[in-house]
C-alpha positions as CSV (number, residue, x, y, z in Angstrom):
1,X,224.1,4.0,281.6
2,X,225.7,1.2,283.9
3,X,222.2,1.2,286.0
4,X,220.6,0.4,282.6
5,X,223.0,-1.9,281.2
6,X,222.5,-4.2,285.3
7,X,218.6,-3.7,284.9
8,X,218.7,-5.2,281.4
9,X,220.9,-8.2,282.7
10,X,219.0,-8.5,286.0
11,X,216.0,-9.3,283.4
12,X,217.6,-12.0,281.9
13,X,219.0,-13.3,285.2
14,X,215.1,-13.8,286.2
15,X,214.7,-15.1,282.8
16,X,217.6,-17.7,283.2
17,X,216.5,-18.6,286.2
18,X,212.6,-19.4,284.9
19,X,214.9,-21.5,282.1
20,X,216.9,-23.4,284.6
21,X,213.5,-24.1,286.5
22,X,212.0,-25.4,283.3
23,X,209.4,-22.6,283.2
24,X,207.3,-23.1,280.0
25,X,206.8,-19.3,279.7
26,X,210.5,-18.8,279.5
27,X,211.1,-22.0,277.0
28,X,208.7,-20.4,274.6
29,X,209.7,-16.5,274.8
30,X,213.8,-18.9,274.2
31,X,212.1,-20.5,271.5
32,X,210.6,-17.1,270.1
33,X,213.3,-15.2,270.6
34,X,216.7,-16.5,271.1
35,X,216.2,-19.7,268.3
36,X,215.6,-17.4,265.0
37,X,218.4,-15.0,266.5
38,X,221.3,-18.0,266.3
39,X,220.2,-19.1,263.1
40,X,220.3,-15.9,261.5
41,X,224.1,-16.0,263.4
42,X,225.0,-19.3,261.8
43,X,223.8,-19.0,258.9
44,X,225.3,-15.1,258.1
45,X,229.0,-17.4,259.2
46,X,228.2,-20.2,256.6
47,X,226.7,-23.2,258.9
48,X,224.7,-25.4,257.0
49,X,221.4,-25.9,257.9
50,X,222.6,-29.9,259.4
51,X,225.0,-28.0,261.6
52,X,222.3,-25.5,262.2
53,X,219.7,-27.8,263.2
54,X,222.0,-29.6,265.2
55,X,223.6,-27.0,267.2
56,X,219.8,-25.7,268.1
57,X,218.8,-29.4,269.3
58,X,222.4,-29.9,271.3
59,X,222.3,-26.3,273.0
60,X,218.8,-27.2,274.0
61,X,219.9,-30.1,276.0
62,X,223.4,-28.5,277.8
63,X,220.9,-25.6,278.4
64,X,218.1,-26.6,280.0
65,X,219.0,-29.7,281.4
66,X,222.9,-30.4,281.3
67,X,224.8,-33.0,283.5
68,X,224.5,-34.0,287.1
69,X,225.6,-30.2,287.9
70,X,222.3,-29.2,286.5
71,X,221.4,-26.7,283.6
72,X,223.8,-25.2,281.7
73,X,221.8,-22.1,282.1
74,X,221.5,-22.1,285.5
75,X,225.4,-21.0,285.2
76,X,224.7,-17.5,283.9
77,X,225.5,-14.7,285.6
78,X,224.1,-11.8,284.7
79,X,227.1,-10.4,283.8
80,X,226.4,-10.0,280.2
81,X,223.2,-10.0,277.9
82,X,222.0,-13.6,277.9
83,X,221.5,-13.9,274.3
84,X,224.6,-12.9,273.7
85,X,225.8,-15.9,276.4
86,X,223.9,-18.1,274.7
87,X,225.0,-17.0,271.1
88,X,228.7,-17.7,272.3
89,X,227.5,-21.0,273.4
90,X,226.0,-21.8,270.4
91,X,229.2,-20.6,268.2
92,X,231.4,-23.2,270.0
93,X,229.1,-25.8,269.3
94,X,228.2,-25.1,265.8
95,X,232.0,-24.9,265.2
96,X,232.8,-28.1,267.0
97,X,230.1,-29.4,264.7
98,X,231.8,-28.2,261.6
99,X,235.4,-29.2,262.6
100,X,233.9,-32.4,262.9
101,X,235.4,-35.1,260.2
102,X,232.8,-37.9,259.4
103,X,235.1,-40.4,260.0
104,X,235.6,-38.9,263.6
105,X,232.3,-39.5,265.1
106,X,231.4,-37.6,268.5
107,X,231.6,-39.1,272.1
108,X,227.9,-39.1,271.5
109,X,227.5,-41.0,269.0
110,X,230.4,-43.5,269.8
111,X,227.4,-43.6,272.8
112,X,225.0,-44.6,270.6
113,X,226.6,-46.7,268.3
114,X,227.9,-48.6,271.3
115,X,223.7,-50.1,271.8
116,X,225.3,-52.7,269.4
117,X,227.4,-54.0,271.5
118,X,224.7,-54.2,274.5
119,X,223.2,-57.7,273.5
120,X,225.3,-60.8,273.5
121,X,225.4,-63.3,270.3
122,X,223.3,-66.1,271.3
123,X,223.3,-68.2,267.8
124,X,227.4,-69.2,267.6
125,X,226.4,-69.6,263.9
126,X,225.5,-66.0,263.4
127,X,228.6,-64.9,265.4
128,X,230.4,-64.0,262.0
129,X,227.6,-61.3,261.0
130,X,228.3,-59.3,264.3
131,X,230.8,-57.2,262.5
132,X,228.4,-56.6,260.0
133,X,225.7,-55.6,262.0
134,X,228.0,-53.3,264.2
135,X,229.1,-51.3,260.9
136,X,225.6,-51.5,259.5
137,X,224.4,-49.9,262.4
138,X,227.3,-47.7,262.5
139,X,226.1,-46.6,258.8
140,X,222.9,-46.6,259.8
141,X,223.6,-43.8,262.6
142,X,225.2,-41.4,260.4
143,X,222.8,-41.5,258.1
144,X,220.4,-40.2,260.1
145,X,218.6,-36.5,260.2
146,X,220.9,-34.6,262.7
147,X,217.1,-34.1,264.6
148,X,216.7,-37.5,264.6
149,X,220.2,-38.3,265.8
150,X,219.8,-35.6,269.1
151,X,216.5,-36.7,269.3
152,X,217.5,-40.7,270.1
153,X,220.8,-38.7,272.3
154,X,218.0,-37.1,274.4
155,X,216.2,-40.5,275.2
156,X,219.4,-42.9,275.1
157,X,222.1,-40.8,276.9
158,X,220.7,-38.4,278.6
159,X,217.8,-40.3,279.9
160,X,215.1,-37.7,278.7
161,X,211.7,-39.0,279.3
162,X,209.0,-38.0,276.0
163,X,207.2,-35.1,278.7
164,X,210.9,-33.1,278.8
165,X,211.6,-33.9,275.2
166,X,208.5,-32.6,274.3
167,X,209.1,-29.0,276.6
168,X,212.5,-29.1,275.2
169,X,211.3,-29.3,271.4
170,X,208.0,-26.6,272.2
171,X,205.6,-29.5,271.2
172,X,203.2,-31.9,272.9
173,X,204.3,-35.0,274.5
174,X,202.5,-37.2,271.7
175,X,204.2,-35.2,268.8
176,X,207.5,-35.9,271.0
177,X,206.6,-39.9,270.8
178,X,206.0,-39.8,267.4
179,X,209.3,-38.0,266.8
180,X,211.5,-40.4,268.9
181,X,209.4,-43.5,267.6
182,X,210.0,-41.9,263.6
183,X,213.7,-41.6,264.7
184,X,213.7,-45.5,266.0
185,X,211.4,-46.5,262.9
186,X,214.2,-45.1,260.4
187,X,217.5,-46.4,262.5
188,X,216.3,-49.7,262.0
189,X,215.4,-49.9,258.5
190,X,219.0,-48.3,257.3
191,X,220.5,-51.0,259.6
192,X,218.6,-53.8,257.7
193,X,219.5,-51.9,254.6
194,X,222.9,-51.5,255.3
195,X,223.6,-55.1,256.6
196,X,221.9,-56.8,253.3
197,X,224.2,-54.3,251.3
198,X,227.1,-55.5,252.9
199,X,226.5,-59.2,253.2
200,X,224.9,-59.5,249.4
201,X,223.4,-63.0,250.6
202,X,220.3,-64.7,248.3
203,X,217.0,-64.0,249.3
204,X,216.6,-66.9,250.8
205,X,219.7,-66.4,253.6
206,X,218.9,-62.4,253.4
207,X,215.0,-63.2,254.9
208,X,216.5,-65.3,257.8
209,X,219.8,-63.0,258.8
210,X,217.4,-60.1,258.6
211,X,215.2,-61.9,261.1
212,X,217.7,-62.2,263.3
213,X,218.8,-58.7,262.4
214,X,215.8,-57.5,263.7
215,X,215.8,-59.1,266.7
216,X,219.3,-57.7,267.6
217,X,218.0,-53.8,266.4
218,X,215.0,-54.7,269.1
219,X,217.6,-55.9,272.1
220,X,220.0,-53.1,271.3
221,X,217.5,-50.1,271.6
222,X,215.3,-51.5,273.9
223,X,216.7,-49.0,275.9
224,X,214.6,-46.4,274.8
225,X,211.4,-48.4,276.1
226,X,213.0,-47.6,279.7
């Protein structure tokens, strides 16, 4: 039986090791396989489908493409059944997720919410809207789908061009543009939203500050153009 139970993991050793390579055979048999399995496992423990979604998109990135030590996967052993390695993996996320308080944002997106800080005030007369725009955008963040939040993580922190989004997500580099450009699209209309809602100025100031708005939301995620 223990010859049986090292063949099985020698199996997914190869397979982790196609995943660490960024094999697209082994991303889609993951994506076939392993993905319905942990949402069947988060869901049965009461993760709602934000957390859900979310975990799925964060484990995608520690997996397969991690920090400057490489793959998360590319740490597996062998010396249990990978999906139960990854299913672990995805618990602690999903309940990191959920212990989460709203007013205690992750490092990740104190990350991105920090893009509002990356262009300087030019106009000293607009200086007393930069608080406004840095809650707006703030706002604006959080509001977004938790895809659409991991999506802008993938290209902003962790340098993810659209050709490894797209083998990450299982979809074709266009789809992947569109996705990232949707995500973009929506972060700056909640910011311009959320600043008029704050400031409540007449149309008249409102068109002008949202000019300038605009022009900051285009500085601080220029970013993503790199």
């Amino acid at each position: 039986m223990d010859q049986e139970g090292d063949a099985l993991h020698s199996e997914d050793l190869t397979w982790a090791k196609g995943l660490a390579a960024g094999g697209r055979a082994e991303l889609e048999r993951y994506e076939q396989e392993l993905v319905p399995m942990l949402e069947a496992q988060l869901r049965r423990r009461g993760y709602t489908p934000d957390v859900i979604a979310e975990t799925q998109q964060t484990l995608r990135v520690r997996l397969f493409v991690g920090d400057g030590d490489g793959p998360g996967v590319a740490r597996y052993e062998g010396r249990a059944a990978l999906k139960s390695w990854v299913l672990i993996a995805a618990l602690r996320e999903a309940a990191r997720l959920r212990q989460r308080s709203a007013r205690e944002p992750t490092a990740d997106d104190e990350a991105l919410a920090g893009l509002a800080e990356r262009s300087d005030l030019d106009a000293p007369d607009k200086a007393r809207y930069r608080d406004v725009f840095k809650q707006a955008f703030r706002t604006a963040l959080a509001a977004l789908a938790p895809r659409e939040r991991v999506l802008l993580r993938m290209h902003v922190l962790d340098h993810l061009t659209i050709d490894q989004i797209g083998v990450l997500q299982g979809v074709h580099r266009a789809t992947a543009a569109r996705w990232v450009e949707r995500a973009r699209d929506t972060l700056a209309r909640e910011i311009r939203r959320e600043f008029t809602r704050q400031l409540g100025t007449d149309p008249f100031e409102a068109e002008e500050l949202l000019q300038w708005v605009q022009s900051r939301i285009e500085l601080s995620l220029s970013v993503l153009e790199s």
